[in-house]
C-alpha positions as CSV (number, residue, x, y, z in Angstrom):
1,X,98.0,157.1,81.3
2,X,98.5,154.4,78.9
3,X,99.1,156.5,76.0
4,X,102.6,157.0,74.7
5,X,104.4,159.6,75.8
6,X,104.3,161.9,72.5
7,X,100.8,161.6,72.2
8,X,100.6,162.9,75.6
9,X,103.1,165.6,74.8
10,X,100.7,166.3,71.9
11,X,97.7,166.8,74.1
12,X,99.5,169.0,76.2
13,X,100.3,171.0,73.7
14,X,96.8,171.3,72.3
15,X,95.4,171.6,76.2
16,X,97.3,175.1,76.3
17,X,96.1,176.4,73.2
18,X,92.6,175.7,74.9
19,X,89.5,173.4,73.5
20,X,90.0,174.1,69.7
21,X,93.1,174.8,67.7
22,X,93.5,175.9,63.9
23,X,96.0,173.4,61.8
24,X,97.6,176.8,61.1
25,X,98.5,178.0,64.3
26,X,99.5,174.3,65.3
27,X,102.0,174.4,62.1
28,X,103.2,178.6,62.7
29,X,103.7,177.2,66.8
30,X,105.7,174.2,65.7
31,X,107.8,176.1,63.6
32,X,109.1,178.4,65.8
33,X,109.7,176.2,68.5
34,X,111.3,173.9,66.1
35,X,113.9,176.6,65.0
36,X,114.0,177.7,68.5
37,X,117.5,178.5,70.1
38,X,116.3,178.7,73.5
39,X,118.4,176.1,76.1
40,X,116.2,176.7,78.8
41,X,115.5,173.6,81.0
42,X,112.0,173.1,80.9
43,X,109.8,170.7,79.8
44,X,108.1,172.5,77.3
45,X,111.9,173.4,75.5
46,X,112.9,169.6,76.5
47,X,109.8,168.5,74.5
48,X,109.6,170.5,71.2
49,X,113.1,171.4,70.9
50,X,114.0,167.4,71.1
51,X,111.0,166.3,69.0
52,X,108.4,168.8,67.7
53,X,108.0,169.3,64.6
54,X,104.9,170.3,63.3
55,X,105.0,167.1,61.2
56,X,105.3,165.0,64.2
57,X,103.0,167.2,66.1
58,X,100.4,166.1,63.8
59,X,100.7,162.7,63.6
60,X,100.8,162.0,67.4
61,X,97.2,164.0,67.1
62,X,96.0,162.3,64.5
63,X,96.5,159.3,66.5
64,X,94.6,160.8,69.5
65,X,92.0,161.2,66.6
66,X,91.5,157.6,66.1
67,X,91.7,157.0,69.7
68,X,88.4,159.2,70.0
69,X,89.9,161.7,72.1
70,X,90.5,164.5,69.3
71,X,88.1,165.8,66.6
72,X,89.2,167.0,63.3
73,X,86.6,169.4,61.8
74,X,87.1,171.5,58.8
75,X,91.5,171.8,59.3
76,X,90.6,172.2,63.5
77,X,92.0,170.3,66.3
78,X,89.6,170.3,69.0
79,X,89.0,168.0,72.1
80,X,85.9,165.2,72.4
81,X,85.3,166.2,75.7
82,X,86.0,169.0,77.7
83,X,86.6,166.0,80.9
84,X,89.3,165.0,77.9
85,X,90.9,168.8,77.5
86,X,91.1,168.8,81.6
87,X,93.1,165.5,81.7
88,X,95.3,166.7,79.6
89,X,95.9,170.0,81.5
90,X,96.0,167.6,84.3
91,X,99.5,165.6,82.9
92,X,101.3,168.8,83.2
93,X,102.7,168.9,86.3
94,X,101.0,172.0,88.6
95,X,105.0,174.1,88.6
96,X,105.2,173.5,85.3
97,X,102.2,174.7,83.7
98,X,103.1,178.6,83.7
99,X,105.8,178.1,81.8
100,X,104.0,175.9,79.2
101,X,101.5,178.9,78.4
102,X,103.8,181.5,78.4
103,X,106.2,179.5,76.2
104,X,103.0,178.6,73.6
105,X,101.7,182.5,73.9
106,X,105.1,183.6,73.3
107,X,105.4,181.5,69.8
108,X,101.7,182.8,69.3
109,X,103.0,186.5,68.9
């Protein structure tokens, strides 16, 4: 992909919360991961531990906004295209992509 790498962390990220995300739970996600004291070496803990914070969460998908490949409707994050929210899925690597739920449902609860 020719996008840079955050905004296709960003995607990810928005891929495993499904089609449609609340602002909210984007900000409540990012927070705990964020503070996180996990050292696991994952992706997922590489990537938001390193650089997530909901602030920089949002600008890498307000930039997949003006790239036409995210909508933002009434404080919701949702993808253009559902061929859009399976290339996303599709640039996390098949062994990692357990982990990446199970980490996001985890900061969900």
């Amino acid at each position: 992909s020719n996008l840079p790498n955050d905004a296709q962390v960003a995607l990810k990220f928005l891929a495993c919360l499904g089609s449609l995300s609340e602002e909210l739970k984007l900000c409540l996600i990012t927070q705990k991961s964020y503070n996180c004291s996990h050292k696991e070496d994952t992706a997922f803990f590489r990537c938001h531990n390193n650089c997530y914070s909901y602030k920089h969460l949002i600008e890498w998908l307000d930039f997949a906004v003006s790239e036409g490949l995210v909508n933002y409707v009434a404080s919701n994050y949702e993808f253009s295209h559902d061929q859009i929210l399976l290339a996303a899925i599709s640039l996390i690597p098949k062994n990692e992509r357990g982990a990446w739920h199970l980490q996001i449902g985890n900061q969900i609860l």
